[in-house]
TORVEXTOR-990513 format. One record per residue: residue in one letter; x, y, z of N, C-alpha, C, O in turn. Coordinates in steps of 0.2 Angstrom, whole numbers, plus 5000, padded with zeros to 4 digits. Each point is the difference from the previous one (the first is absolute). Layout:
aXYZXYZXYZXYZ ...
END
This chain:
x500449945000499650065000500450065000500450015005 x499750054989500450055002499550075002499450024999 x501049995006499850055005499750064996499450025001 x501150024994499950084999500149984991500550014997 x499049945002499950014991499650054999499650015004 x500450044991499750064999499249964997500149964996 x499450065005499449964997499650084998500150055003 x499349944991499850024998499850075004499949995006 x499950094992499950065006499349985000499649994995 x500250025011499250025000499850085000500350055003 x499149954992499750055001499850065004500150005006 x499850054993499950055007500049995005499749995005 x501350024994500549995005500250055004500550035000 x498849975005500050045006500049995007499650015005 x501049954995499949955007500350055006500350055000 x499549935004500050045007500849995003500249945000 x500250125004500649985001500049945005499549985003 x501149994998500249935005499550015005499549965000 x500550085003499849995007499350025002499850005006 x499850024989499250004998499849934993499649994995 x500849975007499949944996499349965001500049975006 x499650024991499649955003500149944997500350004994 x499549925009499949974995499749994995500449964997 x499150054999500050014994500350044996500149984994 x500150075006500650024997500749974999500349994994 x499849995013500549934998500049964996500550004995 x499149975005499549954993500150024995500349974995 x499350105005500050054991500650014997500150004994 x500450015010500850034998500449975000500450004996 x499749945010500449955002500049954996500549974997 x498950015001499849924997499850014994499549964999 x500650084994499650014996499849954996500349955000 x499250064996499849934996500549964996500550034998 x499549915001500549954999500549975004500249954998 x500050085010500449985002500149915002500449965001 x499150035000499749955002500349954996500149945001 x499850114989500149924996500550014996499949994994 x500650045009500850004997500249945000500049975005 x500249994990500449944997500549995002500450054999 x499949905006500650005003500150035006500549985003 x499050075000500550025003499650035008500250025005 x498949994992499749965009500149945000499949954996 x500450035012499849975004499249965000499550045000 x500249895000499450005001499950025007499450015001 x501049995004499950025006499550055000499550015002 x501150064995499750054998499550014996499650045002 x500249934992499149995000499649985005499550035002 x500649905000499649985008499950035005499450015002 x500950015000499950045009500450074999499750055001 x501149954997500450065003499750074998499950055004 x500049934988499950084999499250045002499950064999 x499749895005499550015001500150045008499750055002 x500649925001500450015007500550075001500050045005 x500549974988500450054999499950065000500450035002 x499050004996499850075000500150005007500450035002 x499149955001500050015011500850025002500150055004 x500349924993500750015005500550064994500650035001 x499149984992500250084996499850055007500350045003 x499149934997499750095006500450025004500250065002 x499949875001500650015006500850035000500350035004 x499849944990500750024996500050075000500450035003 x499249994994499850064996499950075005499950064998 x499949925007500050055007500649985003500150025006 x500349944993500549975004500550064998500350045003 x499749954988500450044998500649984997500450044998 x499649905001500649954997500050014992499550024996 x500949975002500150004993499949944994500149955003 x499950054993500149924996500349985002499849955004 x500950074996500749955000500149995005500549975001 x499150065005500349995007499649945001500249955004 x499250044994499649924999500449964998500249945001 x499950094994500449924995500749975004500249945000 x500150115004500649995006499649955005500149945003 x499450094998499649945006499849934997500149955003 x499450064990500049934998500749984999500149955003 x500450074994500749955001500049965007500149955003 x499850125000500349955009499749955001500349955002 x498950064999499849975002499849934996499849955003 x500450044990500449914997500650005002500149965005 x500350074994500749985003500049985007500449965001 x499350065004499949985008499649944999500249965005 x499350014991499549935001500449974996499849945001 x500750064996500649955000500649995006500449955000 x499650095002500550015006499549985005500249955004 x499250064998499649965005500049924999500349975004 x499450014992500049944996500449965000499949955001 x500950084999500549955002500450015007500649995001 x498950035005500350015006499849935002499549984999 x501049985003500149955004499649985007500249985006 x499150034994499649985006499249984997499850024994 x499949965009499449974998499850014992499950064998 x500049914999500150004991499250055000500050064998 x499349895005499650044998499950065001499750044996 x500549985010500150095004500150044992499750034996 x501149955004500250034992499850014995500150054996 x499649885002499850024995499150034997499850014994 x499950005014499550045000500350055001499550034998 x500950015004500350055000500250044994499850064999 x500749904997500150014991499350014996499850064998 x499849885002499250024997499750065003499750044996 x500349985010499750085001500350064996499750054998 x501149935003500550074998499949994994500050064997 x499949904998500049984993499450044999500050064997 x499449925005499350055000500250065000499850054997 x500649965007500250075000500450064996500050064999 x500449894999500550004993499650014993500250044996 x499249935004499550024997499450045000499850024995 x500050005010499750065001500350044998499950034995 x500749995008500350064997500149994994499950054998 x500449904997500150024993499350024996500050024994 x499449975010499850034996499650095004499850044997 x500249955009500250075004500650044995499750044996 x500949955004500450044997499850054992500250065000 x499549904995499950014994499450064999500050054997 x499449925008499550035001500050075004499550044998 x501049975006500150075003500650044994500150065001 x500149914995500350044996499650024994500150054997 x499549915001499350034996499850055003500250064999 x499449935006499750065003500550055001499750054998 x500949975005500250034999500550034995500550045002 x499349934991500450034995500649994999500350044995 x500249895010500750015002500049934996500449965003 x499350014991500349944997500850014997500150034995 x500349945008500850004997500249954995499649964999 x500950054999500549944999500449995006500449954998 x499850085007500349985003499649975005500349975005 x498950044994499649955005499849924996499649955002 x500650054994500049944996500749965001500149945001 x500250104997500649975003500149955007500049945000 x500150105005499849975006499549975000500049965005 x499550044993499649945000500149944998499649955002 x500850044991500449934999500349995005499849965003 x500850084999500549995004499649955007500249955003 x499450084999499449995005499949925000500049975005 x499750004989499749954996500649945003499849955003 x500850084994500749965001500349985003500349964998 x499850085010500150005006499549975003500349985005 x499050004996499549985003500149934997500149965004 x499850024990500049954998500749945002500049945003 x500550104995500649955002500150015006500549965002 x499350095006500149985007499449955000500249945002 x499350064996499549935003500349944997499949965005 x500550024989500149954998500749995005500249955002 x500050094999500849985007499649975004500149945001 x499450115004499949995006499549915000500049965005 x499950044990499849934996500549945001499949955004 x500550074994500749945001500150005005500149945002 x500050105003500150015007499649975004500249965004 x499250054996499449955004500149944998500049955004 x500150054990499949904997500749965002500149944998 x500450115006500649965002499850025006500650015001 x499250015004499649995008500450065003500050005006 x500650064990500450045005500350044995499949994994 x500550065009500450024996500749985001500550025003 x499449924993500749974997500149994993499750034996 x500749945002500249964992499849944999500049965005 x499950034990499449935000499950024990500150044996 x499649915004499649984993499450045000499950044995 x499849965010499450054997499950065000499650044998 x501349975007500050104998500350014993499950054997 x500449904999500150014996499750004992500150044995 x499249895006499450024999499750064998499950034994 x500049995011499850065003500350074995499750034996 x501049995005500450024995499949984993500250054997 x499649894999500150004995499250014999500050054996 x499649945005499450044999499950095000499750044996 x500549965010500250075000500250044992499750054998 x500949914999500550034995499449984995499950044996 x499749905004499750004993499250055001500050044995 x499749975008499750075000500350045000499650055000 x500949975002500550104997499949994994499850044996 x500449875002500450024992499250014996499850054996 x499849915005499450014997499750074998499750024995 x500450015010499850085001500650044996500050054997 x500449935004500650024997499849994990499950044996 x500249905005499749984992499450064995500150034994 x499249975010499550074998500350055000499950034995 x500449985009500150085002501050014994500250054998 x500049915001500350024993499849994995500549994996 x498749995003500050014993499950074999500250044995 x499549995011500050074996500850055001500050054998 x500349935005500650015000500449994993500550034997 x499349905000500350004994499850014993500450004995 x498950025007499650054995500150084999499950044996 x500449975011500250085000500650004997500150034995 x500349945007500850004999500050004992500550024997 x498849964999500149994993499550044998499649984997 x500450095005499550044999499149994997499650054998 x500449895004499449985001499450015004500249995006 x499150014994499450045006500149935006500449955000 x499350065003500149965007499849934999500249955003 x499150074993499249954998500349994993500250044997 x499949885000500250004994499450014998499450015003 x500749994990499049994995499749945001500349955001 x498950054999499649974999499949955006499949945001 x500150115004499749985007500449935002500649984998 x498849995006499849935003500449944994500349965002 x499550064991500449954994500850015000500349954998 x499950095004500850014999500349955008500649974999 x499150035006500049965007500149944998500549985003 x499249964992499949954998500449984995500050024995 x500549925007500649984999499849984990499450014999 x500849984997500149984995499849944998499649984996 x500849985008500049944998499449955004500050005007 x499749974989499349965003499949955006499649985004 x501250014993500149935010500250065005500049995006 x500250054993500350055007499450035002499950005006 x499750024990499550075001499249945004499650015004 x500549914993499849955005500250005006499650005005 x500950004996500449975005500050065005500149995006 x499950084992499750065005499550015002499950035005 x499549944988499549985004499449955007499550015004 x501149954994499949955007500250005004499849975005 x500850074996500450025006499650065004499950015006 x499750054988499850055005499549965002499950015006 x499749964991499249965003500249965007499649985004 x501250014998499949965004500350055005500049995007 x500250074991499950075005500749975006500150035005 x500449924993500649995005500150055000500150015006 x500050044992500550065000499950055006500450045002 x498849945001499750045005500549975007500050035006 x500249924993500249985007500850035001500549985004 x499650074993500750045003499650055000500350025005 x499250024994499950085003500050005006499949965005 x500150104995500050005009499349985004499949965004 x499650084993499249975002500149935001500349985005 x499549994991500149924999500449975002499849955002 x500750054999500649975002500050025011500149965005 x499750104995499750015007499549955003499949975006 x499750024988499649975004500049915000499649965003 x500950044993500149925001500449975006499949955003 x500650104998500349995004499750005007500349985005 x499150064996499749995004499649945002500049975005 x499750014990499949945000500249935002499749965003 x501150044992500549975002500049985008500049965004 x500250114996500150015009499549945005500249965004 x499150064995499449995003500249924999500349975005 x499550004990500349954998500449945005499849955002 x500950084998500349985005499949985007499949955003 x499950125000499850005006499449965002499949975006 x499650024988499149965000500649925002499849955004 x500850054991500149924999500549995007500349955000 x499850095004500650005005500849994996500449965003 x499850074992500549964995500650045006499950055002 x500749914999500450025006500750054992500450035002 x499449944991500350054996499650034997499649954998 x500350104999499750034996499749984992500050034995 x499649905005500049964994499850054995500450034996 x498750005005500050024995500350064997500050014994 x500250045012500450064998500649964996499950024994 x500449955006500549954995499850004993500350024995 x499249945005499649964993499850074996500150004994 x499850045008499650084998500850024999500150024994 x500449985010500550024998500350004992500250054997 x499849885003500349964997499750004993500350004995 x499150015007499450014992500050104998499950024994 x500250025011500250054996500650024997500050044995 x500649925007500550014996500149964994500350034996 x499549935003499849954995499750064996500250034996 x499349985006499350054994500550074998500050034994 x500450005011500350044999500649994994500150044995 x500049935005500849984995499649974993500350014995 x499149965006499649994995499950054995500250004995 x499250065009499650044997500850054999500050034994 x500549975009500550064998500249984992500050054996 x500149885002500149954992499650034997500250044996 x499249955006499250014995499950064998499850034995 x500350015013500150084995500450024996499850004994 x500750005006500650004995499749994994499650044997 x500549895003499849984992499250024998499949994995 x499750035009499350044996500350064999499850034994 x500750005010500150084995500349974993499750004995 x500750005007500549994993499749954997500549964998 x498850014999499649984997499550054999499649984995 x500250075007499550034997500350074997500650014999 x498950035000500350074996500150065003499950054998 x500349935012500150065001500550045001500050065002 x500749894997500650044996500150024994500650014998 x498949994998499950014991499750084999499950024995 
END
């Protein structure tokens, strides 16, 4: 989900300063139409519950007095800490309902962040920026603090290592999107190649299959932070429900995201440089 994409101006843009904000104004200015059905880049979380939620805590922001970027500084922290909670070495379930809260949190504000900068007319580039940055720091402390639980401590073991190789295959993944358009610019090329949705769709007929049924099986959701929050919670529960005196299922969950990791990092790769969006 990016925080400060510029989306379409609303009309009779007469909105009342920060601190005579009402809720629907919020609404009107923060959330303008389509946001909800940006391609890639809500959250379904955020169509289900956040963004419906989010306006209530812009109000608070917005008389608080905080700026975009000083949110997007908070959403960083607060993923980067529910990975560092998550691999504290004492009761697994404690932790890792602790991570699942801060992760909700991590996501309130990303989409808090974008929405106070609508409203206040302070959309950046350097608020989009940080908000990748945001993305990738959150994502790879949860996949650490992951290996760390599934090895019972903060020690060296297999499954911090685990843990680290999943980590490096979602950066690389995010890494992978985020230079096409780096490699379209370097070649003075627009951002969006031509012809939409069809330039996304690899070339050749076994590949653009094979992307198909990998996205229908949606593995790729179990490294986001959302999701992966919440498996791990699960996991957790899990254990504790079976009394496991080692952390079984946080293991197998382990073990199946770095696996899916190092997988979907192959499969991205080769759908770009299958399809026409370095053309």
């Amino acid at each position: 989900m990016e925080a400060e994409v510029p989306t379409a101006p609303v009309e009779d843009d007469a909105r009342p300063p920060r601190r005579k904000a009402r809720i629907a104004d919020i609404r009107r200015y923060g959330q303008p139409p389509g946001l909800k059905d940006r391609r890639n880049e809500e959250h379904w979380a955020g169509r289900l519950y956040m963004r419906d939620l989010s306006p209530y805590f812009d109000w608070f922001f917005l008389r608080l007095g905080l700026s975009p970027n000083q949110l997007t500084y908070l959403m960083m922290l607060s993923g980067v800490v529910a990975g560092v909670v998550v691999s504290l070495p004492v009761n697994s379930l404690w932790t890792a309902l602790g991570g699942a809260v801060l992760i909700q949190l991590y996501l309130l504000l990303d989409c808090v962040d974008g929405e106070v900068a609508r409203y206040l007319r302070q959309t950046s580039v350097a608020g989009v920026y940080l908000d990748r940055i945001g993305h990738y720091l959150s994502e790879v402390s949860l996949l650490v603090g992951l290996g760390f639980m599934a090895q019972g401590g903060w020690q060296n073991g297999g499954y911090v290592e685990l843990g680290l190789l999943a980590a490096l295959g979602a950066a690389l993944i995010k890494a992978e999107t985020d230079n096409v358009v780096v490699a379209r610019a370097k070649s003075g090329l627009t951002a969006d190649p031509a012809g939409g949705d069809r330039a996304l769709r690899p070339r050749s007929t076994g590949i653009a299959l094979a992307r198909q049924a990998a996205s229908m099986l949606r593995l790729h959701r179990i490294i986001g932070a959302v999701e992966l929050s919440l498996l791990i919670l699960v996991a957790a529960g899990l254990d504790t429900v079976l009394g496991n005196d080692d952390p079984i299922a946080v293991r197998v969950l382990t073990v199946a995201v770095a696996a899916v990791a190092v997988l979907q990092t192959l499969l991205h790769l080769v759908s770009i440089l299958a399809s026409r969006r370095l053309k």
